[in-house]
C-alpha positions in Angstrom: 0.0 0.0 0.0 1.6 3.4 -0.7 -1.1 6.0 -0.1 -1.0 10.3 0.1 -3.1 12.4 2.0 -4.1 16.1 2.6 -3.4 16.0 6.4 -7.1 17.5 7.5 -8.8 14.7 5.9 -6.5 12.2 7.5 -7.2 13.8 10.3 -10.6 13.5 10.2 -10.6 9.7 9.2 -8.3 8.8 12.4 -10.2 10.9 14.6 -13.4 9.7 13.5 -12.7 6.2 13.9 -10.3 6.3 17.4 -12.9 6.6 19.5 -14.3 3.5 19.4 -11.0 1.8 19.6 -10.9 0.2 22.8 -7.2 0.1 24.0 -7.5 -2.4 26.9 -9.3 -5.2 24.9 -7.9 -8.2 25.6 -7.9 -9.1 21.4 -4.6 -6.7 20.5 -6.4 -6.6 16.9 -9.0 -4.3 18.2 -6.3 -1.5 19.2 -5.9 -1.2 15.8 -7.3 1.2 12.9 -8.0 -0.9 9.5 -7.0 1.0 6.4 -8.1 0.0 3.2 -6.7 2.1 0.0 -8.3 1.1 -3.1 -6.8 2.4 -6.5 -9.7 4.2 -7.4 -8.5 7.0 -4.8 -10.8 6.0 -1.9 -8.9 5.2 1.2 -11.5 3.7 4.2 -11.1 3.4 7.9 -12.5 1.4 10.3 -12.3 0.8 13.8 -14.4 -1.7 16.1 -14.9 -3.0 20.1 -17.3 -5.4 18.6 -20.3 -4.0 19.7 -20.1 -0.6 17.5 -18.1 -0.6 14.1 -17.3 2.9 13.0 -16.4 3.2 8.7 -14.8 6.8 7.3 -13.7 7.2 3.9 -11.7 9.3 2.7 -9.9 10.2 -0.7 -6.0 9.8 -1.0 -3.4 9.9 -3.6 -3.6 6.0 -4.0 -0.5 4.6 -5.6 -0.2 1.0 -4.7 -3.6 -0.2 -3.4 -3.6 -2.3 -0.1 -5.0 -2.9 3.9 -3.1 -2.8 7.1 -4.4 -2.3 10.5 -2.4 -0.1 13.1 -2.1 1.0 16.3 -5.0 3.5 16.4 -3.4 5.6 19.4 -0.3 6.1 17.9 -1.1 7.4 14.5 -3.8 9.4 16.3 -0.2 11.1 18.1 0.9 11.3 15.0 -1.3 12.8 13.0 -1.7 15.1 16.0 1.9 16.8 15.2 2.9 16.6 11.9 2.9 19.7 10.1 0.1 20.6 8.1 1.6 19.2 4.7 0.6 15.8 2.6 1.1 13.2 4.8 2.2 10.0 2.8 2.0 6.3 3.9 3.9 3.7 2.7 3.7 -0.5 3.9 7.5 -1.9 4.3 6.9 -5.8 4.9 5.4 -5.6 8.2 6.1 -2.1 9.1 3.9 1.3 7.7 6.2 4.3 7.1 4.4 7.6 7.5 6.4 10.6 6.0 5.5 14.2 6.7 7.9 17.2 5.5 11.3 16.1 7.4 9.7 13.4 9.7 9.1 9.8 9.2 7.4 7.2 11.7 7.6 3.7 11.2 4.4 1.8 12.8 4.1 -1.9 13.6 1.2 -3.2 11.7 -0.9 -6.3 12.0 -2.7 -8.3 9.2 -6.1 -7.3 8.0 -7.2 -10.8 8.2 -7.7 -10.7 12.1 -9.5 -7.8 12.2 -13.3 -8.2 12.7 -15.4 -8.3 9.4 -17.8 -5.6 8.9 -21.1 -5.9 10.5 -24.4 -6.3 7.8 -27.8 -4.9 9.4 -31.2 -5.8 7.8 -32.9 -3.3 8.4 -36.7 -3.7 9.7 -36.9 0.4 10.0 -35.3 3.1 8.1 -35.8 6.6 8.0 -34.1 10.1 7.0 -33.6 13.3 9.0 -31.2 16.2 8.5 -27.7 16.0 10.4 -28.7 19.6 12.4 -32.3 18.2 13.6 -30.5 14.9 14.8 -27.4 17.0 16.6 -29.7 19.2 18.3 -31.8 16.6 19.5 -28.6 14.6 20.8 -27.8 17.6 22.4 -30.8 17.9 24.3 -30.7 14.4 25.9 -27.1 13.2 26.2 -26.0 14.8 29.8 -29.0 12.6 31.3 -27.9 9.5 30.1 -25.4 8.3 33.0 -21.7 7.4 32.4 -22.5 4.0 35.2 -25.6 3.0 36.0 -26.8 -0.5 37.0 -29.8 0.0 34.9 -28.3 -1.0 31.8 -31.9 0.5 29.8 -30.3 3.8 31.1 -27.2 3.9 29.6 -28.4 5.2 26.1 -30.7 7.0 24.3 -33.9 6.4 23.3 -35.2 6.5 20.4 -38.4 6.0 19.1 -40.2 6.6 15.9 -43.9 7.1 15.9 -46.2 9.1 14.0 -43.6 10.2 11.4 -41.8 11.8 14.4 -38.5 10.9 16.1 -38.5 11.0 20.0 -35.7 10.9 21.8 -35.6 10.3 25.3 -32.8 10.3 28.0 -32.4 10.0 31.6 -30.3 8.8 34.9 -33.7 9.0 37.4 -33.2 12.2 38.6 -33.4 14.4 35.4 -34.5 13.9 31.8 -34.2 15.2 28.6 -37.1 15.0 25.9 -37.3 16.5 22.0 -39.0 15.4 19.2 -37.4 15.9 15.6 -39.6 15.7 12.0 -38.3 12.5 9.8 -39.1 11.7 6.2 -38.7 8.5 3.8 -39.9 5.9 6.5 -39.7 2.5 5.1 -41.1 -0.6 7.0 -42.7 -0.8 10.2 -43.7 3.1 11.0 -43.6 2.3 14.8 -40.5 1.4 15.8 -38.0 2.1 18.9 -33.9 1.2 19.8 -31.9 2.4 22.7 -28.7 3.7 21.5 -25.5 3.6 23.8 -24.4 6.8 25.3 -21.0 6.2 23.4 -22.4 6.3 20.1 -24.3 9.7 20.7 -21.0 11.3 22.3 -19.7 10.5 19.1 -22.1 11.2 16.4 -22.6 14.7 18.4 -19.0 15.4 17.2 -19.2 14.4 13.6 -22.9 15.5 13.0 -22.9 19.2 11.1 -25.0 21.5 10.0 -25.6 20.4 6.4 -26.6 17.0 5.0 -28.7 14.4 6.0 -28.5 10.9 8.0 -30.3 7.6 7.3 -31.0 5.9 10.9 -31.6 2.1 10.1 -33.0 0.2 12.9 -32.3 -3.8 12.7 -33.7 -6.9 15.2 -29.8 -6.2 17.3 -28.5 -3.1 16.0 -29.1 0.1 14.8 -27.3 2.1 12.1 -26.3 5.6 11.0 -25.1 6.8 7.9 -23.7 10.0 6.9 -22.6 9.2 3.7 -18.7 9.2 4.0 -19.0 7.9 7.9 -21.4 5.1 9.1 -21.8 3.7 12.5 -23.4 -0.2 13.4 -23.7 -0.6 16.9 -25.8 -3.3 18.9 -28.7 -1.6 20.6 -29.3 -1.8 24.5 -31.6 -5.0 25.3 -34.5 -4.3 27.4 -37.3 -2.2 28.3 -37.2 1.4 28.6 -38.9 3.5 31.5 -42.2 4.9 31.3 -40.9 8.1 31.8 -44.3 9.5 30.4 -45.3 8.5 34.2 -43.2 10.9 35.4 -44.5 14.4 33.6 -47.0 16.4 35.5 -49.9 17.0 33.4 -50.5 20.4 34.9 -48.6 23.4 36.6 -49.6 25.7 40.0 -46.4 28.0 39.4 -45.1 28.7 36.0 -42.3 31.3 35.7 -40.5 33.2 33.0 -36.6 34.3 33.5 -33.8 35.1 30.9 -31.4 32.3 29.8 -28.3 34.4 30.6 -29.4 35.8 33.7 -30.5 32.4 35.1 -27.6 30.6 34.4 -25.2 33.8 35.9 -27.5 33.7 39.0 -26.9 29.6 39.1 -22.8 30.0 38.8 -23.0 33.1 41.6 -24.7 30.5 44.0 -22.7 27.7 43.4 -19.5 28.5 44.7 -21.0 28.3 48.2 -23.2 25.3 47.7 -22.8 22.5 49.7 -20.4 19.9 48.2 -22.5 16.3 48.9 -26.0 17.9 47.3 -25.1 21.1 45.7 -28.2 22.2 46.5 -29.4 25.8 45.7 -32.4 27.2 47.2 -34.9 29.1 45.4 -37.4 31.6 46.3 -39.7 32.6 43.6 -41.8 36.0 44.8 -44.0 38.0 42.6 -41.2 39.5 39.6 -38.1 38.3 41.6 -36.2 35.0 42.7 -34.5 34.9 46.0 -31.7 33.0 45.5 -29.6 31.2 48.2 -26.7 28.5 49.4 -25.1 27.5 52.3 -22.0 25.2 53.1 -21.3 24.8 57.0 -17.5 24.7 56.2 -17.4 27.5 53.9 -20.0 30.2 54.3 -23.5 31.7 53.0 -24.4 33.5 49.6 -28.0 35.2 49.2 -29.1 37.6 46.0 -32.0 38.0 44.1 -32.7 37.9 39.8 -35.6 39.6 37.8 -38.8 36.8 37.1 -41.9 37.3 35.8 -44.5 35.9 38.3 -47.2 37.0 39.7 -48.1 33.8 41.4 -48.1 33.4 45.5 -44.5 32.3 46.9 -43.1 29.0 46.1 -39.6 27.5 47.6 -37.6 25.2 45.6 -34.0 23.4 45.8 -32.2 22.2 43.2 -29.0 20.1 42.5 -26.8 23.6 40.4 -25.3 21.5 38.3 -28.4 19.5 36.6 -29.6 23.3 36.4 -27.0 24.6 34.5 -26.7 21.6 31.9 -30.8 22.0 31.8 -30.1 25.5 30.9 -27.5 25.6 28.3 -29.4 23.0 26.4 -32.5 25.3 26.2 -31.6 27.3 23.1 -34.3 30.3 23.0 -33.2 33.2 25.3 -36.6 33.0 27.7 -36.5 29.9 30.0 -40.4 28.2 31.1 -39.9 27.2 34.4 -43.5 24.9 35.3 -43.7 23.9 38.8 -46.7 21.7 40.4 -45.1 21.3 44.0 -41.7 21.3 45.2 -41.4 17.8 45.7 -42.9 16.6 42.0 -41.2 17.0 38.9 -40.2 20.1 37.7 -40.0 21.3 34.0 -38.1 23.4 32.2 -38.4 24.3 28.7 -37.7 27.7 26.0 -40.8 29.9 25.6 -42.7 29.0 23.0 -41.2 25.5 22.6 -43.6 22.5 22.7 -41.4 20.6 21.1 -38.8 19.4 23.9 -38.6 19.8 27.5 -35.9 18.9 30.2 -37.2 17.5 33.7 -35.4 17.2 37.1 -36.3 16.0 40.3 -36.0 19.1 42.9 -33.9 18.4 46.7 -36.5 17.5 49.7 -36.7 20.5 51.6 -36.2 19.9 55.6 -38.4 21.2 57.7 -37.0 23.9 60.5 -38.0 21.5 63.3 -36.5 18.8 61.7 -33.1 20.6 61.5 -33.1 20.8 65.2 -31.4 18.0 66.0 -28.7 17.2 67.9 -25.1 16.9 66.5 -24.8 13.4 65.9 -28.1 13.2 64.3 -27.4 16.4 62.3 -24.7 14.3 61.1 -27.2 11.7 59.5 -29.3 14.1 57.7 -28.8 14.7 54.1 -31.0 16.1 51.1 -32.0 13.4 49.2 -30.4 13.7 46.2 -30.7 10.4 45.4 -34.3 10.4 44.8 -35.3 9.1 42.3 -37.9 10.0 39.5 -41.2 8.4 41.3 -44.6 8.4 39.1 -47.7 10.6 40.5 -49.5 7.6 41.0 -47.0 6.1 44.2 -48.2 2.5 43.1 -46.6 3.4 39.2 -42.7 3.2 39.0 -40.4 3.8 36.5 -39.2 0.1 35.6 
């Protein structure tokens, strides 16, 4: 294989592709990037951990047409600090030499024969959306989907087409993320739903941009994306998602409207004296003001005030600060909907004039005044309870 690239598109292709590669596999084949250079100019990468196969192509100056797998974190480094030049690869028996200006690598390489074939997905669903609808919908879900969680249902996405609309869907129990994007050119069964691995949408969030289109193909094990020059297979999350629709409050006692910028300034301002275990922050809401306010035993007390517009009687409310300020920057309009039934049920948060999507989060279990008299060692054993988690109205209902 002797091969010649501009160095942003190789750069693209390896970073693409690296981060599924998972370097402590126990099969050294997987720490490896397979490069296949065809003589027609095209030049494809792949990477796999066996449950999610990631393809890029790319075109190259092909010379001598070939495949090779190497170490996918080293020619990541590589390609990281050679200069911005054409970047030419060349196989030596079992080593690839990479040559850039007055530098030259030789890699280890592997045969092609070990590495995994690519997986083929029949596809029972397939639809189209545009790259932008299916990034901003990622965006809108993927900080509730939890890194660990011993629901495995939870750790991804889901998604779920139904009346010629895409729903996504994610959450860790104590907040959740909700948006519904327009699809076209369904084909096969128009009701259909997959739970996609947090992994995949971190990464399709990064290649996703503002122009083109993606074809999501949903299989009987796996679900696929394809964005022309990159595609993605990966094995869907087994199981039954939560009935998070269980969870929504159907209607509102307290709805208040508050700026974007000045909510989230009046969340950072609070949070440096929050207390470390719940980082809870208290609000107040009054007719056309917020009272704002923290506390950390160790450290100190912050109190200060934000323009709202309310007109409702008084309602107090803690939240965990930083589930608010990721609910926040995901709304994307510059007046934020906050919709409160009680302060121990759900509360919603959405951009005016949105129906759209909507983010939900479980508020902190005020304690009572009489209950904070305690003595010291019981203080010791009270905490906000954080940990709830995301309980139905009905209490016989759970999320399951």
């Amino acid at each position: 294989m002797k091969v010649s690239f501009n160095k942003e598109d190789l750069s693209y292709a390896v970073n693409v592709v690296h981060s599924v590669v998972n370097p402590q596999s126990s099969l050294p084949i997987l720490s490896n990037i397979l490069i296949s250079a065809e003589i027609s100019g095209e030049v494809e990468f792949i990477a796999s951990d066996l449950e999610t196969c990631v393809r890029c192509i790319i075109n190259g100056d092909v010379a001598d047409a070939g495949k090779l797998t190497v170490p996918a974190s080293k020619l990541l480094d590589i390609v990281r600090v050679v200069p911005e030049d054409a970047v030419e690869m060349e196989q030596e028996e079992n080593r690839l030499k990479i040559q850039c200006q007055n530098s030259t690598y030789r890699l280890a390489v592997m045969p092609p024969e070990e590495f995994p074939s690519w997986p083929e997905i029949e596809p029972v669903t397939s639809f189209k959306l545009s790259q932008e609808g299916l990034k901003r919908a990622i965006g809108k879900i993927l900080f509730a989907i939890p890194l660990r969680e011993p629901r495995r249902v939870l750790l991804g996405g889901l998604f779920r087409l139904k009346d010629s609309r895409l729903i996504c869907v994610g959450t860790d129990g104590k907040r959740l993320g909700y948006v519904e994007t327009e699809v076209s050119d369904i084909t096969g069964e128009a009701e259909n739903e997959s739970i996609v691995p947090q992994k995949v949408l971190s990464e399709l969030s990064h290649i996703l941009s503002a122009e083109g289109e993606v074809v999501i193909h949903f299989g009987e094990r796996q679900i696929a994306f394809d964005l022309g020059r990159v595609k993605i297979i990966t094995s869907k999350i087994e199981g039954a998602y939560p009935e998070f629709q269980l969870v929504i409050p159907k209607e509102f006692k307290h709805i208040v409207k508050v700026s974007r910028d000045v909510l989230l300034e009046a969340i950072r301002r609070a949070a440096i004296i929050s207390e470390e275990k719940t980082h809870a922050v208290m609000f107040k809401f009054q007719p056309e003001q917020a009272l704002l306010s923290a506390m950390s035993y160790d450290v100190g007390s912050y109190e200060g005030t934000m323009p709202v517009e309310y007109k409702g009687e008084e309602v107090e409310v803690a939240f965990n600060h930083k589930f608010l300020q990721e609910i926040v920057r995901a709304v994307d309009e510059d007046e934020v909907l906050i919709k409160i039934k009680s302060n121990e049920e759900p509360i919603i948060f959405n951009g005016e004039g949105k129906t759209d999507y909507f983010f939900l989060v479980m508020p902190i279990t005020l304690i009572e005044p009489q209950e904070a008299s305690l003595s010291e060692e019981e203080e010791e054993e009270v905490e906000a309870e954080e940990d709830e988690e995301l309980e139905p109205e009905d209490e016989d209902e759970e999320m399951s």
